[in-house]
C-alpha positions in Angstrom: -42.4 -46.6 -1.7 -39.2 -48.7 -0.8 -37.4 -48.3 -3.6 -38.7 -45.6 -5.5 -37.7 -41.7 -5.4 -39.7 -38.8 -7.2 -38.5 -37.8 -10.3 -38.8 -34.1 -10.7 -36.2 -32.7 -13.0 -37.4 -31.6 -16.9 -33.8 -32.6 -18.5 -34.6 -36.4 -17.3 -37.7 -36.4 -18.2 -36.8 -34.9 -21.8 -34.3 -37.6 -21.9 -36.5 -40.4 -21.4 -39.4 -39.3 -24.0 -36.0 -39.0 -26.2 -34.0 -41.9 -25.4 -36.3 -44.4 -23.1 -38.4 -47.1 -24.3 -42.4 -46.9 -24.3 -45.0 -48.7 -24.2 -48.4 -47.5 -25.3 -52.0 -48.4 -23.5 -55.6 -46.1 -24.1 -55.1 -44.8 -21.1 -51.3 -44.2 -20.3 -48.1 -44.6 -21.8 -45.5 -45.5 -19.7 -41.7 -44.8 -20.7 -38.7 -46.5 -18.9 -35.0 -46.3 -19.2 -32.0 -47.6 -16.5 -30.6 -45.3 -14.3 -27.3 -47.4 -12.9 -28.7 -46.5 -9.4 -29.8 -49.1 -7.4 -33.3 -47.3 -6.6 -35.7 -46.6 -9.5 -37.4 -43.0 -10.3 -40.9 -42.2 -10.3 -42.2 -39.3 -12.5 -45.8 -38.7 -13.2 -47.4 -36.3 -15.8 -51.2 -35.4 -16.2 -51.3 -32.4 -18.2 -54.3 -29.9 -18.2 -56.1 -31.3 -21.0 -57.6 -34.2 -18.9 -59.4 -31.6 -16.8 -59.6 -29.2 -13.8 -56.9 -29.8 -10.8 -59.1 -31.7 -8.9 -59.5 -34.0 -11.8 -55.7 -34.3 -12.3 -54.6 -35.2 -8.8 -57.3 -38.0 -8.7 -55.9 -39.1 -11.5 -52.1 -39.2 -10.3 -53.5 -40.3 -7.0 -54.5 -43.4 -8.7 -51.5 -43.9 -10.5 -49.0 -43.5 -7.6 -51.4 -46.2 -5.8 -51.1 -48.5 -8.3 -46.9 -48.1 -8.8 -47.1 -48.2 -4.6 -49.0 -51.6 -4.6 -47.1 -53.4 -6.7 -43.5 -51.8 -6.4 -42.0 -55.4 -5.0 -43.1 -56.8 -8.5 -41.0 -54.4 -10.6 -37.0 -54.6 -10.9 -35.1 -51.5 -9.3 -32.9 -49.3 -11.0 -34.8 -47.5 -13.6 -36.7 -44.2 -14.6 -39.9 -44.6 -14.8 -42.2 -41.9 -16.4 -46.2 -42.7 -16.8 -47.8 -40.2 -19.0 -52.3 -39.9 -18.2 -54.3 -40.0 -21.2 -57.7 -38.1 -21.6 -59.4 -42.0 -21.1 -57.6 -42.3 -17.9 -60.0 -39.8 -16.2 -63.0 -41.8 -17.1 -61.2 -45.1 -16.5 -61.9 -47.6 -13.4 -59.3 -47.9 -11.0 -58.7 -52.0 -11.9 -58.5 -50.7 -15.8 -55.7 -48.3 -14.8 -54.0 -51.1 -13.1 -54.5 -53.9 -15.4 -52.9 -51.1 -18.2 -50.2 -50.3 -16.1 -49.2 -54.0 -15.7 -49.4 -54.8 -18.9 -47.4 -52.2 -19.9 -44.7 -53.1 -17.2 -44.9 -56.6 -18.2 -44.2 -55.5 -22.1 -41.0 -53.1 -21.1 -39.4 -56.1 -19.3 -40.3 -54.2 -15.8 -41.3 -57.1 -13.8 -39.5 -59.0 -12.0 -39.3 -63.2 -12.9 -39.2 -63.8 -9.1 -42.3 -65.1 -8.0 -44.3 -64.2 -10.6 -48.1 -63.8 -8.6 -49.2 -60.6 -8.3 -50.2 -59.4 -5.2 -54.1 -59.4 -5.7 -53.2 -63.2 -6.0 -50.9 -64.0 -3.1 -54.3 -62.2 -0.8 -56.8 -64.7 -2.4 -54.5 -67.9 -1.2 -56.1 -69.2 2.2 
């Protein structure tokens, strides 16, 4: 991830569920504030309700994927937080993704540069 650092500390994440905007999908809701840094922060939370560890790390597995593949496409500078839901566990990988831009898309995240997703910019000959 270029621009993107882990986000690990509770008092940031309490501020963003506080003070950060959200956006809300079946299967995740993602939460977003700016940071004033020029790199953005990634925090993921899959809480034991959607199953078994091995469950939970597939699902934040697929999550961090889908952030990773289309990082270029979202403006730097802000904390991000994506919070599973119990769907997400049963979802399809392009169902995950297509939530996740949405989401992105509603929050302002993406960037108006270009404007192809990458899925899109492969498919060109």
């Amino acid at each position: 991830m270029k621009h993107t650092v882990s986000l690990k500390e509770n008092r940031i994440f309490r501020r963003l569920y506080a003070k950060g905007k959200s956006a809300v999908s079946p299967t995740m809701v993602l939460y977003c504030r700016k940071n004033g840094r020029k790199e953005s922060r990634l925090g993921l939370t899959v809480g034991t309700k959607l199953g078994c560890a091995v469950v939970r790390n597939r699902v934040r597995r697929r999550l961090r994927e889908i952030y990773r593949l289309h990082e270029q496409e979202l403006l730097p500078g802000y904390d991000i937080v994506v919070v599973a839901r119990v769907r997400a566990v049963h979802s399809r990988y392009a169902v995950l993704e297509r939530d996740f831009l949405r989401l992105a898309k509603k929050l302002q995240l993406l960037s108006p540069a270009g404007g192809q997703t990458r899925r899109e910019e492969e498919a060109k000959p």
